[in-house]
C-alpha positions in Angstrom: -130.6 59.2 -100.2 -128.1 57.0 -99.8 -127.5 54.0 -102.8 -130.7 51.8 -102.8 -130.1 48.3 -102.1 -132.8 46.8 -104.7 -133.7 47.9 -108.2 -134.4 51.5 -107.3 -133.2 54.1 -109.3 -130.3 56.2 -107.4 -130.8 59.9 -107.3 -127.7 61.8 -106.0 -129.3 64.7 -105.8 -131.5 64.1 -103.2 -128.1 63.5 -101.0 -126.8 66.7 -102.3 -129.8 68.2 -100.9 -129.6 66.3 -97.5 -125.9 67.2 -97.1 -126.9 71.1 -97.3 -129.9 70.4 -94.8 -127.3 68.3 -92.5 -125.0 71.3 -92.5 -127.4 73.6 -92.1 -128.3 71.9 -89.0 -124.8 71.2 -87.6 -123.6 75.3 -88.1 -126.8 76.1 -86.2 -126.3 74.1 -83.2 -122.8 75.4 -83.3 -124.1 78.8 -82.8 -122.1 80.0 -85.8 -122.9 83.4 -87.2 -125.9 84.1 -89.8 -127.0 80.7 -88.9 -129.7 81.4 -87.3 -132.5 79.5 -89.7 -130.4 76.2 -89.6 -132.7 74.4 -87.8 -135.0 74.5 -91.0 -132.7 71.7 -92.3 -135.0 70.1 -90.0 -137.8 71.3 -92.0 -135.9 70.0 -95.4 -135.5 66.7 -94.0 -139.2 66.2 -93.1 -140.0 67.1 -96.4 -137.6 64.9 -98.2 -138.4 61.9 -96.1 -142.4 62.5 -96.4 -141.7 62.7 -100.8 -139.6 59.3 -100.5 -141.6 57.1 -97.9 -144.7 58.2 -100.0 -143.2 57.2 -103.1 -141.9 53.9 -101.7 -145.8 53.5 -101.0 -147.3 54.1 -104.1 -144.6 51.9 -106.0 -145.7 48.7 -103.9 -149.4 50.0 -104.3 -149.1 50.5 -107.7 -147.2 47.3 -108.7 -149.3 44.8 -105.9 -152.3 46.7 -105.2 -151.8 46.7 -101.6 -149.1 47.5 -98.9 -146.7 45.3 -97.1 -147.3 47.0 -93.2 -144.4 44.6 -92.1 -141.8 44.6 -94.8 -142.1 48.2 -94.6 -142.0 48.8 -90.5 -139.4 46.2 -90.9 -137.0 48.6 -93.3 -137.4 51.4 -91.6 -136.4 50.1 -88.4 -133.3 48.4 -89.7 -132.3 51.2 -91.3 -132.5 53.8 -88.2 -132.5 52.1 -84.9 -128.5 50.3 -85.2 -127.1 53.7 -85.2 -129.5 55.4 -82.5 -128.7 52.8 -80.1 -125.2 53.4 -80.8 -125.7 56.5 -79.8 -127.5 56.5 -77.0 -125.0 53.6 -75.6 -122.3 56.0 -76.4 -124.4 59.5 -74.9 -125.1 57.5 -71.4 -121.3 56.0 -70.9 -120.0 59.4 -71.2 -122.7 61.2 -68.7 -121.8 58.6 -66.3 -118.4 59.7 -66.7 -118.3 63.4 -67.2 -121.5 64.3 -66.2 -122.8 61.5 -63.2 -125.5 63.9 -61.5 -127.8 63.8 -64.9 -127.5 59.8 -65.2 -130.7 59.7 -64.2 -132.6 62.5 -66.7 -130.3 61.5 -69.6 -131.9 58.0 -69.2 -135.3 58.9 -69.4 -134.3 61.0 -72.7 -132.6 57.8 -74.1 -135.2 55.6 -73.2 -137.6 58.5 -75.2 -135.2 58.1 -78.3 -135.7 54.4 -78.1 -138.7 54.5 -78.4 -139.3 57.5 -80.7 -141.8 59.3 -78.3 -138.6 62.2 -77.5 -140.5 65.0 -79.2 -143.6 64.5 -76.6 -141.3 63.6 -74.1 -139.5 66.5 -73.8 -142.9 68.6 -74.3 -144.4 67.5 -71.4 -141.1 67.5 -69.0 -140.7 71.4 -70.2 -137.4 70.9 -72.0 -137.0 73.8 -74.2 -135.3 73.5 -77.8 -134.6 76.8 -77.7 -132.8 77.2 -74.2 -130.2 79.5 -74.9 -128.5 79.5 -71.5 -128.6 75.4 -70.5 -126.1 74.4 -73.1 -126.4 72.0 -75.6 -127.6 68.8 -74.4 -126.6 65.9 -76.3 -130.1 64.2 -77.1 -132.2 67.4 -77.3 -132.3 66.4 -81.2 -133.9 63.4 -80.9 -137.5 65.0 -81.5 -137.1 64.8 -85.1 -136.6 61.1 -85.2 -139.3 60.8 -83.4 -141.7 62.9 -85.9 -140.0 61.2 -88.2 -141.0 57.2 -87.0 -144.3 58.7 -85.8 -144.8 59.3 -89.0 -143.9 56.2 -90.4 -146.2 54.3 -87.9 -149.1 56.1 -88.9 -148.8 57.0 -92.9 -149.2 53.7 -94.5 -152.8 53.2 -92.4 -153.7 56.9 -93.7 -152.2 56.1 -97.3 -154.0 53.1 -97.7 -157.2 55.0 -96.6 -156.5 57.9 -99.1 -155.9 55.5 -102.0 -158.4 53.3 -101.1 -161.1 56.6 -100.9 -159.6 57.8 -104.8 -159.2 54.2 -106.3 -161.8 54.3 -108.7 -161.3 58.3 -110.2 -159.4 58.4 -112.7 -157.0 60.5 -111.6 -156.6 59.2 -108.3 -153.3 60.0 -107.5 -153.8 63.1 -108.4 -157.5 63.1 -105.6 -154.9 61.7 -103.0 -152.3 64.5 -103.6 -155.2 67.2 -102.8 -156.1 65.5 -99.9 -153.0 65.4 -98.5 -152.7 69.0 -99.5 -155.6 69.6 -97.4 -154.0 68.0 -94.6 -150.9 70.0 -94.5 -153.6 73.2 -94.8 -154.9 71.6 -91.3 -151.7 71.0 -89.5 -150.4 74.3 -90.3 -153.7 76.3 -89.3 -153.3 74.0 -86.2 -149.4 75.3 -86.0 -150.8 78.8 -85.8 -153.3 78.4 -83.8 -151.1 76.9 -81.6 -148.4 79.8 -81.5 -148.4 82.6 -79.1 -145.6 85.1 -79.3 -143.3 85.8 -76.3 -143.9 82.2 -75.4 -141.5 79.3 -75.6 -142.3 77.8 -79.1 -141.0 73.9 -78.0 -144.5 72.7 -78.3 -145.5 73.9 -81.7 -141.8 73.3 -83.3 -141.7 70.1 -81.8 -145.5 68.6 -82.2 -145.9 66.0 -84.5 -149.2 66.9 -85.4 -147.6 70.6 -86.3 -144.8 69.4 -87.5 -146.9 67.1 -90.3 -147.1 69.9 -92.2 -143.8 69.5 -93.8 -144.2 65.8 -94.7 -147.6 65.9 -95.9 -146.2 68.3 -98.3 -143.8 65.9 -99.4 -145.9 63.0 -99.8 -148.6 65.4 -101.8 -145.6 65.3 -104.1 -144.7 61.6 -104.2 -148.5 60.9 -105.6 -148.1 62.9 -108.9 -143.7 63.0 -109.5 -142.2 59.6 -108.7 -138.4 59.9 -108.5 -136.5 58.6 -111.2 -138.9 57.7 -113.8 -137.0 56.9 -117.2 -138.5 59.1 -119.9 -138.5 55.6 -122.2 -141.4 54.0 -120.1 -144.5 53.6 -121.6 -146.8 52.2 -119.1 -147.8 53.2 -115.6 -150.4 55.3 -113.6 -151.4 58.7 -114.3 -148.2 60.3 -112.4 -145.7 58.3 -113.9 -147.1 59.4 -116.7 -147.1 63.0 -116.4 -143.4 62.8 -114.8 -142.5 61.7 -117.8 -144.1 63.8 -119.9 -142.9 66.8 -118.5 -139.0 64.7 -118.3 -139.1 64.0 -122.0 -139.5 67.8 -123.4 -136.7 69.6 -123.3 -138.4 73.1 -122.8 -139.9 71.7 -119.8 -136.9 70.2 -118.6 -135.1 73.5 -118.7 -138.1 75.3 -116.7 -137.8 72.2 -114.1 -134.3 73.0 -113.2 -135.6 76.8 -113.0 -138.7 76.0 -110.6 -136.1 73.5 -108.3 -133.1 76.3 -108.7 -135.4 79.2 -107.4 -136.9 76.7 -104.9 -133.4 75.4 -103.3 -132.7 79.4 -103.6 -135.6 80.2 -101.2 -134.8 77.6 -99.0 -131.0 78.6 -98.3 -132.0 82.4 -97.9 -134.5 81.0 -95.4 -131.5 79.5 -93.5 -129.5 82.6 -93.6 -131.8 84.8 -92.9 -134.5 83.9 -90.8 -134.4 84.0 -87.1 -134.8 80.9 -84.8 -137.4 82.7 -83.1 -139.6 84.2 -85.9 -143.2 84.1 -85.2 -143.7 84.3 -88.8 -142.3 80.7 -89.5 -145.3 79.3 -87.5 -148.0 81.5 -89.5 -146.6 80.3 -92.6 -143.0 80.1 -93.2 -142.4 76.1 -92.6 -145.2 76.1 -94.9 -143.1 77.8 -97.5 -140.4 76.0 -96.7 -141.8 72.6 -97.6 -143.5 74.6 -100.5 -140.0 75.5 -101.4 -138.2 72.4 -100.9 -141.0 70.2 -102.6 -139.9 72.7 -105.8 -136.3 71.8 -105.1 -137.6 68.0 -105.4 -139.2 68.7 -109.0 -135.7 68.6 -111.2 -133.6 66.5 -108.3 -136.1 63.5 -108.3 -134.4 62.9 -112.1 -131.1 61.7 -112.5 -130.2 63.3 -115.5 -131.5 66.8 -114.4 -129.0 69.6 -115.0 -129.6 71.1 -111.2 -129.2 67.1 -109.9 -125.5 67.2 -111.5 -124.9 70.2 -109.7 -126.4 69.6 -106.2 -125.5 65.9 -106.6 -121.6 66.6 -106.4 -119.5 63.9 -105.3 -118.5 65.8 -102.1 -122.0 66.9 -100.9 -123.0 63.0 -102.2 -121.2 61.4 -99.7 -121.9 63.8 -97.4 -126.0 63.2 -98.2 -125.3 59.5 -97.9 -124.3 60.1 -94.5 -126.2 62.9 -92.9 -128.0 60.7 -90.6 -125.1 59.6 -88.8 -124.1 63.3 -88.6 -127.0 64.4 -87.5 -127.3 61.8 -85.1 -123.5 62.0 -83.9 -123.5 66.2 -84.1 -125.0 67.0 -80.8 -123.1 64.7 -78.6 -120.3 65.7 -80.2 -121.2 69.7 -79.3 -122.4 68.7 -75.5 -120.1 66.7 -74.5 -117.3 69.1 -75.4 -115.5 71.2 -72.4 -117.4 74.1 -71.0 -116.8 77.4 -73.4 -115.0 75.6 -76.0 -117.4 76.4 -78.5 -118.5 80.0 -77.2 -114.3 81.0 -76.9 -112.9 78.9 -79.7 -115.2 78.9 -82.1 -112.9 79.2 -85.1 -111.4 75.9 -84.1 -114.3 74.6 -82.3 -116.4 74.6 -85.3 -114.2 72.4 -87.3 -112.6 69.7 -85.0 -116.5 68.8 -83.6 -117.6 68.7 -87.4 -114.7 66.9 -88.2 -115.1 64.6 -84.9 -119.5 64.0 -86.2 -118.4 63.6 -89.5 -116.0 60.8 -88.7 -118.3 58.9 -86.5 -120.9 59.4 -88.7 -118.8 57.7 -91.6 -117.8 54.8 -89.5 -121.3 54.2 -88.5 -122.1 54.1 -92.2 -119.4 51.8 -93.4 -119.4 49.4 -90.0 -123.4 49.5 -88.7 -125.5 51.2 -91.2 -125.0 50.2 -94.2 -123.7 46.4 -94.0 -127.6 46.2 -91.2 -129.2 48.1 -94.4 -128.4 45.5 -96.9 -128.3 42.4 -95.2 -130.1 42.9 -91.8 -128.4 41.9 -88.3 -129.9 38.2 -88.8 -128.0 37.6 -91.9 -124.7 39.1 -91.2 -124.9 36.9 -88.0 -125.5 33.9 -89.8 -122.6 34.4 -92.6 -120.1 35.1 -89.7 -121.0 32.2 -87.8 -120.7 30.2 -90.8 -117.4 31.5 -91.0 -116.3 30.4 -87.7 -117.7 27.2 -88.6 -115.9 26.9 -91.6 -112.7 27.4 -89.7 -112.3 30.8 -91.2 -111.3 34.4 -89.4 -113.3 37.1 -90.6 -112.0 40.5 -91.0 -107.7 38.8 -90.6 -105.2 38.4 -92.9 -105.0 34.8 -92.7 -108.5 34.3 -94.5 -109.1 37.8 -96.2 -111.4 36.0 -98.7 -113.8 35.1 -96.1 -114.2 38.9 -94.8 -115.0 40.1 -98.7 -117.3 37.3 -99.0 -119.2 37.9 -95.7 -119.4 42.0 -97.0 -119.2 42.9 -93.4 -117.8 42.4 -89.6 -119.9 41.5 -86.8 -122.2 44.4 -86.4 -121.5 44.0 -82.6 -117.5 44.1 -83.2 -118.9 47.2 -85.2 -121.0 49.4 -83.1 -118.1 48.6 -79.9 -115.6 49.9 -82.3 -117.2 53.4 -82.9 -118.5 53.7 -79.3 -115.0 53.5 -78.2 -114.0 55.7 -80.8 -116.7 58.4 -80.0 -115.5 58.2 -75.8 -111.8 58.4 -77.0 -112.8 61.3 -78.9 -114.6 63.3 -76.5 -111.4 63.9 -74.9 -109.7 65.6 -78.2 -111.9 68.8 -77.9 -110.6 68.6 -73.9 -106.9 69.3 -74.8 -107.6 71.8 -77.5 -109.1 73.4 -75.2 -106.7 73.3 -72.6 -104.2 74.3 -75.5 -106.3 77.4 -75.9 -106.3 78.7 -72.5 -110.0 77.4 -72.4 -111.6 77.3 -69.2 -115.2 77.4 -67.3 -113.6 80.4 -66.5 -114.7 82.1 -69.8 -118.2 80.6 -70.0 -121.3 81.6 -68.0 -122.8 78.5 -69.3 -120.9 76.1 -67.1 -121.9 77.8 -63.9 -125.8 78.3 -65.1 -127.8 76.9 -61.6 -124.7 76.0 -60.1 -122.9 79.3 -59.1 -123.7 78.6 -55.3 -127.1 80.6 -55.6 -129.6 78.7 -54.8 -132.2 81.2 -53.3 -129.9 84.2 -51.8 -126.4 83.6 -50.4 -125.2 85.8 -47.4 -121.7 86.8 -48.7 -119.9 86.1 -45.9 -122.4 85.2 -43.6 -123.9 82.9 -41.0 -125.6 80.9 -43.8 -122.6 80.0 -45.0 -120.9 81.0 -48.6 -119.4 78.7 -49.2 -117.1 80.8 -52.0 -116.3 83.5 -49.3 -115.7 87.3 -50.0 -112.1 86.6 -48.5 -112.2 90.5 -47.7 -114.2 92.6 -45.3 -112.3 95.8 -45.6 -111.5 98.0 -48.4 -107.5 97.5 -48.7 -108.4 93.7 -49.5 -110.4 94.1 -52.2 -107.9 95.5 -54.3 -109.0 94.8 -57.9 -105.7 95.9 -59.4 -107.5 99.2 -60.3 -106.0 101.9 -57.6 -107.0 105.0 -59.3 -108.6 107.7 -57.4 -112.2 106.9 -58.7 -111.6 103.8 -57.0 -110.1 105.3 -53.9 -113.1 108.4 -53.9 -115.6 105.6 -54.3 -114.4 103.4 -51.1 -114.4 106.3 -49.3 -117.6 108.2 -49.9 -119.5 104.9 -49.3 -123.3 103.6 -49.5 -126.1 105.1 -48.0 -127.1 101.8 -46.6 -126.0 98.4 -44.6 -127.2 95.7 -46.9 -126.7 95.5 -50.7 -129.1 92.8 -52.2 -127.9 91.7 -55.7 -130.9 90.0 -58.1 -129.1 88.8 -61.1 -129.9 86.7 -64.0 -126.7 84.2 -66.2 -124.9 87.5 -66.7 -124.2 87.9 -62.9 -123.2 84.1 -62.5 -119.6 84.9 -63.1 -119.4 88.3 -61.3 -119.4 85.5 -58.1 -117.6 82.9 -59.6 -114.7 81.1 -58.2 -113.9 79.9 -61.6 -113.9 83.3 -63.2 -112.3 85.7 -60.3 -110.0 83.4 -57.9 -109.2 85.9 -55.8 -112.6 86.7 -53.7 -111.4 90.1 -53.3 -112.5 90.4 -57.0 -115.8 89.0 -56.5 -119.2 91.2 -56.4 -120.0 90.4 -52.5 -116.3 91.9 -51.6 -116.7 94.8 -54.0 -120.2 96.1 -52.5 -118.5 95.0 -49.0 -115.3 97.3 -50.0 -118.0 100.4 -50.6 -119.7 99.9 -47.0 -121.9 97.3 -47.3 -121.9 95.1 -44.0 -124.6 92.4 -45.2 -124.5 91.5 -48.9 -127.2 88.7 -50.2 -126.9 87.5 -53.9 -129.8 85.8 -55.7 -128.7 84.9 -59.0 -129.9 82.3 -61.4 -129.3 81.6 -65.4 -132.4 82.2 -67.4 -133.9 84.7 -65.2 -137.0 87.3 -66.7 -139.3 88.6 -64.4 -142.5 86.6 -65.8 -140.8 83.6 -67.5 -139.6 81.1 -66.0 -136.8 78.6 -66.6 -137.8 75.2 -65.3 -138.5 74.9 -62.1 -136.3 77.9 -61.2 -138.4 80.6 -59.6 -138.7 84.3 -61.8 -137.5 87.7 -60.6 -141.2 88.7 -59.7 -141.1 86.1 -57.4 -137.8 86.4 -56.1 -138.2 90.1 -55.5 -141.3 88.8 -53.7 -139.5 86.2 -51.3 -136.6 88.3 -50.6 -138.7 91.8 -49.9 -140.7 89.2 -47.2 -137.2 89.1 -44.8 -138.0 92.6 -44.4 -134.1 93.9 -44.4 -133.5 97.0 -43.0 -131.5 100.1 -44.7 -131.0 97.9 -48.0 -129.6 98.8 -51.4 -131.4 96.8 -54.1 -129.7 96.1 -57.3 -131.6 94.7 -60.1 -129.2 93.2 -62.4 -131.7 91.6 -64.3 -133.1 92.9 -67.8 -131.5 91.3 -70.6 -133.9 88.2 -70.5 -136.9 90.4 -70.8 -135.7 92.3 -73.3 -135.0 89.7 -75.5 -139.0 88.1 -74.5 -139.9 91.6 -76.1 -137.9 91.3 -78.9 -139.2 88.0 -80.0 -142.8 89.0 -79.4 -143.6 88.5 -75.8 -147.1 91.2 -75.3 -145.8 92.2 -71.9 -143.9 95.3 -72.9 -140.4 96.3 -71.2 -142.4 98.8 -69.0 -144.7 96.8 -67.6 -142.0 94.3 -66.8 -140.1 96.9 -65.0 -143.4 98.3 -62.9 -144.0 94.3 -61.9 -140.7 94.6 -59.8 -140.7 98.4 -58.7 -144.2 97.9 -57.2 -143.1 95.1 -55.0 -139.7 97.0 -53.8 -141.4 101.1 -54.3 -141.2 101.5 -50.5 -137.9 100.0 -49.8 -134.7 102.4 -49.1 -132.8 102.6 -52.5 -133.0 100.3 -55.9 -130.1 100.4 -58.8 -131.1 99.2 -61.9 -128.0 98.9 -63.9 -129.0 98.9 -68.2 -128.3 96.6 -70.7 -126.2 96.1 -73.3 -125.3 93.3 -75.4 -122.4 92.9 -78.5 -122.8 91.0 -81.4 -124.8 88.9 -79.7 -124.9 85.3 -81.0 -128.6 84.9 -80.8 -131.0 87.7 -82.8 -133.4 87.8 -79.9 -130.5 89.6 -77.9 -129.3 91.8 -80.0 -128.3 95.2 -78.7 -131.1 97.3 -80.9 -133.3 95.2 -78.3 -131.4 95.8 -75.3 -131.6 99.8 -75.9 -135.5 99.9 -76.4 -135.1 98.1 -72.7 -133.1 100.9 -71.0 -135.3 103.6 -72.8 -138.0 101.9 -70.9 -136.2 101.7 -67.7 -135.2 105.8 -68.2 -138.9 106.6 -68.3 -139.6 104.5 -64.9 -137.7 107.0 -62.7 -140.2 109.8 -63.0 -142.6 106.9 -61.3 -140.3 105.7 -58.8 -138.3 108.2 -56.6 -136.4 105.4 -54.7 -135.2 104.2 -58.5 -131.7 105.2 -60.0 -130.4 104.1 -63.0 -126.5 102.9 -63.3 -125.4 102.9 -67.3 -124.0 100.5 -67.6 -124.3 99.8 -71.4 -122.4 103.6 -71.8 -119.4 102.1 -69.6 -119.0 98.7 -70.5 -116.2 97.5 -73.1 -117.0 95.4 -76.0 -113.6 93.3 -75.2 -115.5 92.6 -71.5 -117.7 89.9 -73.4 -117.3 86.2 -74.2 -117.6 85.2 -77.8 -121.5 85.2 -77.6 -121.9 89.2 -76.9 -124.3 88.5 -74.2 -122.1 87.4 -71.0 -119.1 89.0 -69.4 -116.1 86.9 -69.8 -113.0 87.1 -66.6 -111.7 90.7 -66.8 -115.4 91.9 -67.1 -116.7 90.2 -64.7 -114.3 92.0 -62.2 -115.0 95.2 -63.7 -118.4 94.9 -63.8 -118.6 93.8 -60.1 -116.2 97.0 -59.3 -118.6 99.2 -61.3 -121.7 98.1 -60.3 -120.8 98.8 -56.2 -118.9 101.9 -57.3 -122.2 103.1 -58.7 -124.2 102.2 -55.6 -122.1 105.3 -54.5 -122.5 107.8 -56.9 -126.5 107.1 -56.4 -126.8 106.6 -52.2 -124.1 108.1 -51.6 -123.4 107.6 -47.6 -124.9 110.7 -45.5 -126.2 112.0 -48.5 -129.3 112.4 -50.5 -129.7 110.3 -53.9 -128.5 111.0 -57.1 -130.7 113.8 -58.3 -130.4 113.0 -62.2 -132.1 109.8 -62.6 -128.8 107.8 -64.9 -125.7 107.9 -62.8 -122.2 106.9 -63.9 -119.9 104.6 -61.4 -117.2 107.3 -61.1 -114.5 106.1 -63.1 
């Protein structure tokens, strides 16, 4: 927490803990390995702010007997809005310059911050948190804040109505912390309830009636252990009392710091461990991670605590004291940075855009937050007008005095000085990049919905690609791979005139100007160089063939709309799979066999379908992992004896683990071109031309 401005005790070890939360946070969004359970900072935060705001409550309520609604709506708003609407000023300059076609949608978002509704907002729109293939977007963080001042709306009318209910026990504070026990029991039955596995969990993670959980927990806390109670006072209500009690023995000191170090140790094993997707966390785990983190609370709410002198460092301190500005600043920071900087670079990626956040976020503090925080905007105004009127120069060497005595500069001068610090910025990540070798080239995410794939493109047809093949005959699609595979495969061709290509994000850069320059390399010429005279490509980023992404259509329906044309002598290739697997993985009931019947039924009378397999390295998010990826191609091994017009390409036993961007999941340029070359290669070692099919049901490309 950062220094209080009155009489309150400081506690450094409540910014110790913020600082780990706030990093916890940052490495996740930054995709960074065994981060996974980062966003539970999240969950630390809520619980922190629900112990402080509570305690801030019962202090006025103990010492005036009532609450001050508009002294303390008016704190909190001075305190948190100057450096959102820096923010958001800064977020919608930069999309009108680098990203003008989501001016519109990034102002309804901003608006939704403004106004702390973002969490619902997003909710109802159908903006997932946990889109792994739309990028980061710089105000998908918002939601918290939101919770947050939600929270802080509502709470005092519910704390005055729980003390009012327990004022004549005499324990009362102890009465109010059951009840709001019993609350949290209700919003986290609600939570799961709520939860249905397979399904995006936006909803229930974002919902601020599931998300009360956490700071319910935390204010159960503030009613019987106010922070920084001396162990010399005397006098007070029944939990200042016992907060002291248990402060002033030293046995029970000692077991304190025991309780707080095993309950800090549960919550950073959460972070490492647990997996952004676990169902578990919403049958239970946030609740033992407020649990947890309320333990943490125990020794850190006392100053003189020996885990507050070691959580309460001087480093992670200043980093505490500024967490909300990093927080706030982090994700901006992330989205607006070029297109596969983070995926490619990470070991430099990582540290400039936390280095970039962390900077922002400390001349927020110093120039917005903390001068608004002490003084408010009306003040400061005043006391620099006054200087002007006085004939003084605030902030210049000429009348330095004036400037100390006025303890800040115009907030204005202030928030224009780190808005144009945070455009000038963006552009740093931009020529590291570019000093890397960094392009779109390398990043599938870039191209997501915009690879020219609207519905299905016509390689080279009348309906106009737009990219071009560039090649119709063989001898033009060189690849730069001449061997005699290659050569046999060109020649024995496909046993069929149309190839049509159903892909999901790891197909977008197989037809990618960005990724293969030369058309020859792309997937329409390849299937082109093997016979094909029509190839149509539907591919879209997020693609599973019962989930949807958006408004984008799913590969049951695609299947659907494309088998309606009714093309004649047409190879299908299903180059979808990896989605689904992952939905299993993380809990989806439609198993990867079902999945798989859904699209054979629809195409089990057509000519010839290819489904290549799956196979993912590393991958940067635990619902992908490869373990997943292989109980999806035992699945599809299994469908052949079902479907004679199904072959299997494998893929996952040819593919190179060097073919893969940083993420495991996506092909980066050189595999992209192999993968197109393999996938049409293997059209002909399954149909090949005048030929029967494959008779083993896995074929190999040839090479």
């Amino acid at each position: 927490m950062p220094r209080p401005v009155g009489k309150s005790t400081y506690l450094p070890g409540l910014d110790g803990l913020r600082a780990i939360a706030v990093i916890a946070v940052v490495l996740y969004h930054l995709s960074v390995p065994y981060s996974d359970g980062g966003l539970l900072g999240v969950g630390v935060f809520f619980t922190l702010s629900g112990y402080l705001i509570t305690s801030i409550l019962v202090r006025q309520w103990d010492r005036d007997g009532r609450i001050n609604f508009g002294q303390f709506w008016l704190r909190r708003f001075r305190r948190l809005l100057p450096a959102v609407i820096t923010v958001l000023i800064t977020v919608m300059m930069l999309t009108s310059f680098l990203d003008h076609g989501n001016v519109g949608k990034r102002g309804w978002e901003a608006l939704s911050a403004l106004f702390y509704y973002n969490n619902w907002y997003e909710i109802v729109v159908g903006d997932s948190y946990f889109d792994m293939f739309g990028g980061p977007q710089p105000l998908s963080h918002m939601w918290s804040l939101a919770v947050e001042e939600q929270f802080y709306l509502v709470w005092p009318f519910v704390f005055t109505a729980i003390t009012f209910l327990w004022r004549r026990r005499k324990h009362s504070h102890g009465f109010a912390a059951i009840t709001c026990l019993i609350l949290a029991a209700v919003s986290g039955a609600w939570m799961a309830y709520l939860v249905e596995p397979g399904v995006d969990h936006t909803r229930v993670y974002e919902g601020t009636d599931t998300r009360a959980l956490g700071l319910l927990i935390g204010a159960s806390l503030a009613f019987v252990w106010k922070p920084g109670v001396a162990v010399s006072n005397a006098s007070g209500s029944d939990s200042t009392q016992a907060s002291r009690s248990w402060r002033s023995n030293a046995l029970a000191r000692h077991l304190l710091d025991l309780v707080g170090l095993a309950g800090l140790a549960v919550v950073i094993v959460m972070m490492v461990r647990t997996d952004d997707n676990a169902m578990w966390l919403y049958q239970g785990g946030f609740a033992v991670l407020a649990l947890a983190t309320a333990a943490a609370l125990l020794p850190l709410a006392d100053e003189h605590s020996w885990m507050t002198r070691i959580v309460g460092t001087p480093p992670l301190r200043w980093v505490g004291e500024r967490s909300y500005g990093i927080y706030l600043w982090h994700m901006p920071v992330i989205a607006f940075a070029p297109d596969g900087f983070v995926e490619n670079h990470l070991i430099i990626a990582g540290p400039v855009l936390s280095a970039i956040s962390v900077i922002l976020a400390a001349l927020s503090w110093t120039l917005i937050e903390d001068p608004i925080r002490r003084h408010g905007v009306v003040a400061l105004t005043r006391k620099w007008w006054s200087g002007r009127v006085s004939g003084g120069t605030i902030g210049t060497a000429t009348n330095p005095s004036v400037y100390r005595r006025r303890g800040a500069p115009p907030v204005l001068t202030g928030i224009a000085s780190v808005i144009l610090l945070a455009i000038l910025a963006a552009g740093l990540p931009k020529a590291l990049a570019d000093g890397s070798n960094t392009s779109s080239s390398n990043d599938p995410m870039a191209a997501i919905g915009g690879s020219g794939t609207d519905g299905a493109v016509k390689v080279g047809g009348a309906n106009g690609d737009e990219q071009g093949d560039g090649a119709d005959t063989p001898d033009a699609a060189s690849t730069g791979h001449t061997d005699t595979a290659q050569g046999a495969s060109a020649q024995t061709g496909i046993d069929c005139s149309t190839v049509i290509h159903i892909g999901d994000s790891t197909s977008i850069a197989l037809n990618s100007p960005d990724y293969l320059p030369d058309p020859a390399d792309r997937v329409g010429a390849q299937y082109k160089r093997v016979g094909a005279k029509d190839v149509y490509l539907d591919i879209k980023g997020a693609r599973a063939v019962i989930e949807r992404y958006k408004d984008d259509p799913n590969a049951t329906e695609v299947v659907t709309t494309m088998k309606s044309h009714h093309y004649k002598d047409a190879c299908w290739v299903m180059a979808i799979g990896t989605n689904d697997a992952a939905n299993v993985t993380a809990g989806n009931q439609t198993s990867a066999e079902d999945r798989i019947r859904t699209i054979m039924d629809i195409v089990k009378d057509e000519k010839h379908v290819l489904w290549p397999t799956v196979k993912t390295v590393n991958a940067s998010q635990s619902a992908y992992a490869n373990s997943g990826m292989q109980h999806y191609d035992d699945a599809l091994r299994k469908m052949c004896k079902e479907y004679p017009n199904l072959r299997l390409y494998d893929w996952a036993g040819e593919v190179r683990d060097d073919w893969f961007i940083d993420d495991g999941i996506h092909p980066n340029t050189v595999g992209a071109k192999e993968k197109g070359r393999h996938f049409a290669d293997a059209l002909t070692q399954a149909f090949p031309k005048g030929k029967k099919p494959a008779r083993q049901c896995t074929v190999g490309s040839g090479g």
